[in-house]
LUMPA-275297 format. One record per residue (C-alpha): residue number from 1; residue in one letter; x, y, z. Coordinates in Angstrom, 1 decimal, padded with zeros to 4 digits, m for minus. Layout:
! LUMPA-275297
<NUM,A,<X,Y,Z>> ...
! end
This chain:
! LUMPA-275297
<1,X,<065.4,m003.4,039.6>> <2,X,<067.8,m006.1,040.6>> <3,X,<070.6,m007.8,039.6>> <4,X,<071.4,m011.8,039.9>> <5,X,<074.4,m012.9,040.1>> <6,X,<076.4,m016.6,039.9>> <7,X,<079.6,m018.1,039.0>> <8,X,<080.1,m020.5,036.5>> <9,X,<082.5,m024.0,037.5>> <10,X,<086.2,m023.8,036.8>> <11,X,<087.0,m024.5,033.4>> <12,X,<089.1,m027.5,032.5>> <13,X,<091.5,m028.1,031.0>> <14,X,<092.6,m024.2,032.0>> <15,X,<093.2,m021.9,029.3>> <16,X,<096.0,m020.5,031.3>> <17,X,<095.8,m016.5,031.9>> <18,X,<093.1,m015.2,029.4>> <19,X,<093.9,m011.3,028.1>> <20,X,<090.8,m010.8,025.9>> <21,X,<087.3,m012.5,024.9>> <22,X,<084.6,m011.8,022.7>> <23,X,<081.0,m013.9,022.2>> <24,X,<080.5,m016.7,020.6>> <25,X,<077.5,m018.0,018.8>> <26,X,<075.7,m020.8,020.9>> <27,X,<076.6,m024.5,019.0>> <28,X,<073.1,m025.2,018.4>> <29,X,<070.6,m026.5,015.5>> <30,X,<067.5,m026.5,017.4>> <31,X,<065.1,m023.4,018.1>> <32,X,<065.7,m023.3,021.7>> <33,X,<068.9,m022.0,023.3>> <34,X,<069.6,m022.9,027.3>> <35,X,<068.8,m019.9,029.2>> <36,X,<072.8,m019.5,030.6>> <37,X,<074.5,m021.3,027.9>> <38,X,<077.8,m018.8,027.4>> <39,X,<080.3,m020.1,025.1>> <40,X,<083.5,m017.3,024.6>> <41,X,<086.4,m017.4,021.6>> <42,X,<089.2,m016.6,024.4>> <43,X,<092.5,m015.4,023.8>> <44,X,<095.7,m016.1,026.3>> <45,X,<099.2,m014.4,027.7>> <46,X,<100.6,m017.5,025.4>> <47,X,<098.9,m015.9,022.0>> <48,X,<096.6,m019.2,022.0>> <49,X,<092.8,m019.3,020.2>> <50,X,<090.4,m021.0,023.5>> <51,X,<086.9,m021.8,022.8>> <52,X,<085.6,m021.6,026.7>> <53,X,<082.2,m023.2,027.2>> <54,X,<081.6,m021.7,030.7>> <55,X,<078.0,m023.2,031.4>> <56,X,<080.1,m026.6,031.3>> <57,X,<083.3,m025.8,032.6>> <58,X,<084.6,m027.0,029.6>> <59,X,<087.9,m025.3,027.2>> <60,X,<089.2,m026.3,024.4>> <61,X,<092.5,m024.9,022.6>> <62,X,<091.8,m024.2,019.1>> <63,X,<094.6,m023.0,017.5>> <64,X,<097.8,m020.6,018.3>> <65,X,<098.0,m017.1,016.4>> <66,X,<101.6,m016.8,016.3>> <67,X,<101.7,m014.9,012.6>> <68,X,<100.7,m011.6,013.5>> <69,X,<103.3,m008.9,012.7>> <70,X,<104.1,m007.0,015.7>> <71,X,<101.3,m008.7,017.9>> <72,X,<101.8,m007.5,021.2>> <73,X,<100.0,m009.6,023.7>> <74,X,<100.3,m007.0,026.7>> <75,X,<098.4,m004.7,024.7>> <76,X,<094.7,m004.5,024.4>> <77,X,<093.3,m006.5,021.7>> <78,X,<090.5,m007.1,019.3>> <79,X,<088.7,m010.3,018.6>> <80,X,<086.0,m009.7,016.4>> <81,X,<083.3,m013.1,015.0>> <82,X,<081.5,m013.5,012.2>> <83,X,<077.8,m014.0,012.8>> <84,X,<078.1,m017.4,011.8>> <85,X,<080.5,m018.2,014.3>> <86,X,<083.0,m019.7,011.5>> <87,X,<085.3,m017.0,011.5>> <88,X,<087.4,m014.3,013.3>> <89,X,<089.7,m011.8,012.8>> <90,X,<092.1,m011.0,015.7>> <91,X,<094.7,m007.8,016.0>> <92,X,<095.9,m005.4,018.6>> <93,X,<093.3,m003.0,018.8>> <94,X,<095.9,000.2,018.2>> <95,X,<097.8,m001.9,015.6>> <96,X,<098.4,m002.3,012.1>> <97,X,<098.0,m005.5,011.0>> <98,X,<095.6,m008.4,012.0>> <99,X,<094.8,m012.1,010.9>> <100,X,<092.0,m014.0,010.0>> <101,X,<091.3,m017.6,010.9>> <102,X,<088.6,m020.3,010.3>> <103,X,<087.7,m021.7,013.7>> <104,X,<086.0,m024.7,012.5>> <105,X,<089.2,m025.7,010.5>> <106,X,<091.3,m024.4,013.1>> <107,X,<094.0,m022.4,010.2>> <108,X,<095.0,m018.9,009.6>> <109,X,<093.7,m017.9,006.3>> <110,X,<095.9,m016.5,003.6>> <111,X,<094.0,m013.2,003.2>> <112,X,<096.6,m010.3,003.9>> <113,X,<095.1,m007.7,006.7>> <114,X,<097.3,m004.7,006.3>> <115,X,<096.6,m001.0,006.7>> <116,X,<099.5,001.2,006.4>> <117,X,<101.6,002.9,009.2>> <118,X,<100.0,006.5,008.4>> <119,X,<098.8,006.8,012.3>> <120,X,<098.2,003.8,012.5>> <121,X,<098.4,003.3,016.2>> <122,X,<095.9,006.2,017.2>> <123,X,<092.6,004.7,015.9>> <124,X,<091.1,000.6,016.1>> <125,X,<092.0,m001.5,013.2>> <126,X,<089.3,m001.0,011.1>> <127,X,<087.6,m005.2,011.0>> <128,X,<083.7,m006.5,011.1>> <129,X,<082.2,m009.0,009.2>> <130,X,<078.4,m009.2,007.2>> <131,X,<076.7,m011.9,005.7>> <132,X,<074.9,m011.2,002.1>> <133,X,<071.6,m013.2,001.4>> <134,X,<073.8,m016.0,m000.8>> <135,X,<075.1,m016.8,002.5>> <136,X,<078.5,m015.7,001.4>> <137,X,<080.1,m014.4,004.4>> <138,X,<082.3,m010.8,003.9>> <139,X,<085.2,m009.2,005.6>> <140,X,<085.1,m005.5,006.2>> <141,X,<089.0,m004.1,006.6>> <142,X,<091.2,m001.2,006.8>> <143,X,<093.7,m001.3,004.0>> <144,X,<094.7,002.5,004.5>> <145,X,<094.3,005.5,006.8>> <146,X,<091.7,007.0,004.5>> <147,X,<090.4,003.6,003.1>> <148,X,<088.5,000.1,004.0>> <149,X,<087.7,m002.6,001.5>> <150,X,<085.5,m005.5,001.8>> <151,X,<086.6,m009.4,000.3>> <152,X,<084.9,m012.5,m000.1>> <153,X,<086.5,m014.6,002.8>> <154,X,<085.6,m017.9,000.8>> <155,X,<086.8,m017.1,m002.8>> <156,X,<089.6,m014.0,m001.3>> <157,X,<088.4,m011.6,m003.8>> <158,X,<088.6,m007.6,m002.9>> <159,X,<084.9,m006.5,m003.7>> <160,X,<086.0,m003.5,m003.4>> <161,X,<088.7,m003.0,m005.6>> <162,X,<089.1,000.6,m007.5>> <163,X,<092.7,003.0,m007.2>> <164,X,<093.4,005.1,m003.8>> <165,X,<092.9,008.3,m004.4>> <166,X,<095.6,010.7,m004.3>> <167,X,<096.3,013.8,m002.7>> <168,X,<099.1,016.6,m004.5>> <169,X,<100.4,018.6,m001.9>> <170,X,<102.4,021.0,m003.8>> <171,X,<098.9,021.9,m006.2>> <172,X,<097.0,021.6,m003.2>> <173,X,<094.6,019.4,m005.1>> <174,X,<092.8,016.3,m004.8>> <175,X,<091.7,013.5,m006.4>> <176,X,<088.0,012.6,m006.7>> <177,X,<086.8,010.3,m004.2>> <178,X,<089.5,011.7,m002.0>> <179,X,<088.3,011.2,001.4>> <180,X,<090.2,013.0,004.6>> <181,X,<088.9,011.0,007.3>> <182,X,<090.7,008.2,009.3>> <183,X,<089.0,004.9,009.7>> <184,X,<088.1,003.2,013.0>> <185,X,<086.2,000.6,014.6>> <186,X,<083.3,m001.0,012.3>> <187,X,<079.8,m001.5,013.5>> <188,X,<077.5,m003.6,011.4>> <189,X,<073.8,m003.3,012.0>> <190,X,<071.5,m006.4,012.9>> <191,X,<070.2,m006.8,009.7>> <192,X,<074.2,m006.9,007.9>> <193,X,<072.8,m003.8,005.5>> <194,X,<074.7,m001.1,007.3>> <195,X,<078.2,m000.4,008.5>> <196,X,<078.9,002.8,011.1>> <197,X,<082.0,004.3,012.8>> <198,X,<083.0,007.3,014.7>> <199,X,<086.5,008.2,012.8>> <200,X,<088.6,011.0,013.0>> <201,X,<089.7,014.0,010.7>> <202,X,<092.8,016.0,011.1>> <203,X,<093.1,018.9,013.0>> <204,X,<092.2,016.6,015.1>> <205,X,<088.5,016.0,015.4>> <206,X,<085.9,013.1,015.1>> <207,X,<082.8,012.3,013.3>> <208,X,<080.0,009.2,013.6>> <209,X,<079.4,008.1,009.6>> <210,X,<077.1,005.6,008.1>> <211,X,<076.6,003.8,004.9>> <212,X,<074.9,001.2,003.3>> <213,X,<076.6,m002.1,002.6>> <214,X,<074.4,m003.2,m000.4>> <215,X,<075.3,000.6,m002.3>> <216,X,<078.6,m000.2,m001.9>> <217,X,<078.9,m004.1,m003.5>> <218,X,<076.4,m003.6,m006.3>> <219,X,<076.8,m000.2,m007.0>> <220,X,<079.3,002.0,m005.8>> <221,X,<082.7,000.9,m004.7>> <222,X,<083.3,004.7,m003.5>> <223,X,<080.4,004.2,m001.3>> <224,X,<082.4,004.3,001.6>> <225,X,<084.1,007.6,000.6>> <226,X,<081.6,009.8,m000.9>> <227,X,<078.3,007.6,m002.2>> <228,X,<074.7,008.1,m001.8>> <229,X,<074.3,006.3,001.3>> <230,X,<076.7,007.9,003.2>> <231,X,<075.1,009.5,005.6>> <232,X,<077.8,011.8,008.0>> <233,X,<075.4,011.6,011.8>> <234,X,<077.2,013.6,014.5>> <235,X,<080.4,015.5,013.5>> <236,X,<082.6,017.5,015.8>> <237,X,<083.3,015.2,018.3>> <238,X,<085.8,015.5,020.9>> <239,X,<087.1,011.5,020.6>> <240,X,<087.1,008.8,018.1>> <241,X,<086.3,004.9,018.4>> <242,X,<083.8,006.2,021.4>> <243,X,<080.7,003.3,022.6>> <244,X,<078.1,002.6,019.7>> <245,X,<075.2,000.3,019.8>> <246,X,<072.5,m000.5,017.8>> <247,X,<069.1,m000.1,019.0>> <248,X,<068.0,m002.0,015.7>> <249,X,<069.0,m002.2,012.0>> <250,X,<068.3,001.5,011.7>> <251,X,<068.5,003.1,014.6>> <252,X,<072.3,004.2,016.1>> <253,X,<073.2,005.2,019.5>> <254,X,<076.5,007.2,020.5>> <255,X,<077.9,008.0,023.4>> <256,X,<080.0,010.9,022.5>> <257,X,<081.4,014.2,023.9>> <258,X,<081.1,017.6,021.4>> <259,X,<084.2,019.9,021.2>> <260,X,<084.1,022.6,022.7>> <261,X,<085.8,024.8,020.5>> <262,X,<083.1,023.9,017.2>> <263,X,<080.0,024.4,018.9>> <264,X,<077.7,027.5,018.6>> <265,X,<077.7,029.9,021.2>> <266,X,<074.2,030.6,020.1>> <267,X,<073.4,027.4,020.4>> <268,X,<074.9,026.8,023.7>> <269,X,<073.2,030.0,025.1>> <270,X,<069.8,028.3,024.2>> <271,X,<071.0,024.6,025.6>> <272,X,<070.7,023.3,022.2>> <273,X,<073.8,021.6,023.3>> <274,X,<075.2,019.2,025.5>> <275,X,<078.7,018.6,026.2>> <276,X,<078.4,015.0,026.8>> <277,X,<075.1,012.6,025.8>> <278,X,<073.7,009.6,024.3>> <279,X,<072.2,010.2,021.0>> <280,X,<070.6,008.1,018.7>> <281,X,<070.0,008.5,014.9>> <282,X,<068.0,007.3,011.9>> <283,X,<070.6,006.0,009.4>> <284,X,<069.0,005.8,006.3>> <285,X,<067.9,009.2,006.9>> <286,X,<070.4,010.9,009.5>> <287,X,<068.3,012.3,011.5>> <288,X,<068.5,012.4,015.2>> <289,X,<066.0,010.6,017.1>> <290,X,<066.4,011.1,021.0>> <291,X,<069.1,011.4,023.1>> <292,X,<070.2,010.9,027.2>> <293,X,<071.5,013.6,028.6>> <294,X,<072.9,014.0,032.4>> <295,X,<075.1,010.4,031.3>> <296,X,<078.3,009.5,033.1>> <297,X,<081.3,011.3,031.2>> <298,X,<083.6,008.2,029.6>> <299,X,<087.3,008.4,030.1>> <300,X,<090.1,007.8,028.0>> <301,X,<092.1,005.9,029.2>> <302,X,<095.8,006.5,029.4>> <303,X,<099.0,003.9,028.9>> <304,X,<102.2,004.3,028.9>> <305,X,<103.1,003.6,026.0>> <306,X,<099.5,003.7,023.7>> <307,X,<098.0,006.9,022.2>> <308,X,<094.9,007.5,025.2>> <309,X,<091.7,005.0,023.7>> <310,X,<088.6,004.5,026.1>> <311,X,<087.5,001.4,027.6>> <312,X,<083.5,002.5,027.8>> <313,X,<081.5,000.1,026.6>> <314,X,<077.6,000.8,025.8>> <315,X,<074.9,m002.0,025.3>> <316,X,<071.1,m001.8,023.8>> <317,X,<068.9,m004.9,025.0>> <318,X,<065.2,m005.0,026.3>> <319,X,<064.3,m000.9,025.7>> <320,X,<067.6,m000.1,028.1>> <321,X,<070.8,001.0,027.4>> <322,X,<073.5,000.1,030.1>> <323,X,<076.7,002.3,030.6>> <324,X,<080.1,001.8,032.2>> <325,X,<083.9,002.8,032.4>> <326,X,<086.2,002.1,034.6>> <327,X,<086.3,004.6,037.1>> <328,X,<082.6,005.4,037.0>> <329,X,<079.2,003.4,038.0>> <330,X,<077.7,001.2,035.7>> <331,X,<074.1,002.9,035.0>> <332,X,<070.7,001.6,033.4>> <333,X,<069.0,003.4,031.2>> <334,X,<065.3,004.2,030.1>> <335,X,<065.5,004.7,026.2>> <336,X,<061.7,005.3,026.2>> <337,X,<061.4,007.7,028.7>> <338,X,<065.2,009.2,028.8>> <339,X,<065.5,008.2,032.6>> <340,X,<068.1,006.2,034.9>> <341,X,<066.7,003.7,035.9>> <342,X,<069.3,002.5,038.6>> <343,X,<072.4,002.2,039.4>> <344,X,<075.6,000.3,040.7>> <345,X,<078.8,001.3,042.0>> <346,X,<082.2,m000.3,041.2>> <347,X,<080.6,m002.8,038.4>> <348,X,<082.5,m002.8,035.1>> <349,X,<081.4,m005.9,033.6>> <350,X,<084.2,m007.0,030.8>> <351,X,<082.4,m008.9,028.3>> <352,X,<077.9,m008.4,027.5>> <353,X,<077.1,m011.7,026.3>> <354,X,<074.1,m011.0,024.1>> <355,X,<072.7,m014.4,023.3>> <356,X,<072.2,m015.3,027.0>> <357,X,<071.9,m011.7,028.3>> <358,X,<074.6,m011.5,030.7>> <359,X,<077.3,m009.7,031.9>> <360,X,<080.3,m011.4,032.5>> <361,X,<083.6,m010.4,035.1>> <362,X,<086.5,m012.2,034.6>> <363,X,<088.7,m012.3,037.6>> <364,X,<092.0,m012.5,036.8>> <365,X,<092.9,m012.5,040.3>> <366,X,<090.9,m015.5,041.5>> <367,X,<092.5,m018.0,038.9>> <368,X,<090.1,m016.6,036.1>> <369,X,<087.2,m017.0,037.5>> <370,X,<083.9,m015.9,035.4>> <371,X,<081.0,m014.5,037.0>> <372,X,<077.7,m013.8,035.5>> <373,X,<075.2,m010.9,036.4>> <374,X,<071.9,m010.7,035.1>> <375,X,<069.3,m007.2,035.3>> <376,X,<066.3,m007.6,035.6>> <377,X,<063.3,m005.0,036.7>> <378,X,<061.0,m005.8,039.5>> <379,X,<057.2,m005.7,038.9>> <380,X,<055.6,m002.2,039.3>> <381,X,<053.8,m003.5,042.2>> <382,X,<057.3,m003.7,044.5>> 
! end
């Protein structure tokens, strides 16, 4: 196995100092994409929208994001795209509110993106987007602790819209539909159909849930709490918003860590269990699949000021699934066979740039310069 590496030329005019990126569809109408085209939606220390072309060297200022209640730029953020490339929605990752902007327009949106304060600042704002075969394009958002609805970005009509349960603490009694769990970061699957997330319920303690995207606009707008679909995968987990990918529109992976203090000592006698793996599910039907055991154990990452979040990061591409933290070795991994297949110390990539397949390192050091890295295995023969 190998890895490739190159930079990319400076970018002009500079951006200034970037704080976060995310991918950004290639700008494209034909068939055939250039092999290390990377284009980024970048945001700055100066709370600017940059579209960075970095095959070119090229950067362009978009627009500035200035009407964010309580944005705080020094802390980490959340830039999330629609597949379309049109749209995205930017917050502080531990915050509670975020905005929404047409890129192509360059304008903030008038859609309100609001959950409330309930602990808010312990768990990712709750934001992905899906495209429905009308090519509408949809916004999936936290609007409560306990609660996420979904709205047409085009028309600004909630989807979603039914009464928030309540909860009467004196009777001890809830509402129907009352759901105890507090909402994280969304993952949509390839095909748009699914939405998962590793929240957390209070003592505390955090389960991976699933549910079907389709249930929930044409037939059920409790879906999310309590409908058909919802399938709960891996409960009793240690840590919330922890690395998930998808392998493909039904499978999930999670890189998790069980609690101790909920597992079976039966089970753990007979090393039914393992303290910290990769597992993989089947989301229509919840079962599990496979799983990696003998992974590197995440960390969470602690700030002075920020509940402790973890800056893992987990990618699927090409039968592998690829591992890092800071603080431990970026790893390769074997889905078919369960096995390491290398790796490479002090590599923490920031950004997996899917369309081109490569890892990118920003160096804010070295006036932002972005290098690429590309793995790639050598021929059985070698």
């Amino acid at each position: 196995m190998s890895f490739q590496s190159f930079d990319f030329p400076p970018l002009h005019p500079s951006p200034g100092v970037v704080v976060a990126i995310q991918s950004l569809p290639c700008d494209t109408e034909t068939t055939t994409i250039p092999e290390d085209t990377v284009n980024l939606l970048a945001i700055n220390e100066e709370s600017e929208l940059w579209k960075l072309q970095l095959h070119s060297g090229q950067a362009e200022k978009l627009l500035s994001i200035q009407n964010i209640p309580d944005l705080n730029i020094k802390h980490p953020l959340q830039i999330v795209i629609s597949p379309n490339g049109k749209y995205a929605a930017v917050s502080n990752q531990l915050g509670r509110y975020a905005a929404l902007f047409d890129l192509y327009s360059r304008e903030q949106l008038p859609i309100k993106l609001e959950r409330d304060g309930y602990h808010s600042d312990k768990s990712v704002f709750p934001l992905a987007f899906t495209e429905i075969p009308q090519g509408r394009t949809l916004l999936i958002h936290g609007s409560e602790w306990n609660r996420l609805d979904i709205t047409d970005i085009l028309s600004g009509k909630n989807l979603s819209e039914r009464p928030s349960p309540s909860f009467d603490q004196e009777a001890k009694e809830k509402h129907e539909h009352y759901l105890e769990y507090f909402h994280g970061q969304l993952h949509v699957s390839p095909d748009g159909k699914t939405v998962a997330e590793t929240g957390w319920i209070w003592h505390p303690m955090a389960e991976t849930r699933c549910w079907n995207i389709e249930e929930w606009l044409e037939n059920n707008r409790w879906e999310s709490e309590d409908g058909a679909s919802l399938r709960c995968l891996w409960p009793s987990l240690l840590d919330w918003d922890v690395p998930m990918t998808w392998l493909d529109s039904n499978t999930l992976a999670v890189w998790g860590k069980v609690d101790e203090d909920m597992i079976d000592k039966e089970d753990e006698e007979n090393e039914e269990v393992e303290m910290n793996a990769v597992v993989w599910f089947d989301v229509k039907s919840g079962k599990r699949l496979g799983r990696l055991l003998s992974v590197p154990t995440y960390t969470m990452t602690p700030y002075t000021s920020l509940f402790p979040y973890t800056q893992a990061q987990m990618v699927a591409a090409n039968g592998q699934l690829f591992l890092w933290d800071n603080g431990i070795d970026f790893t390769v991994w074997n889905i078919e066979t369960g096995h390491c297949e290398t790796t490479k110390a002090d590599f923490q990539p920031d950004l997996y740039h899917a369309p081109s397949g490569l890892f990118l390192v920003h160096d804010v050091e070295h006036d932002g310069q972005y290098t690429a890295w590309r793995y790639s295995q050598l021929p059985k023969s070698s």
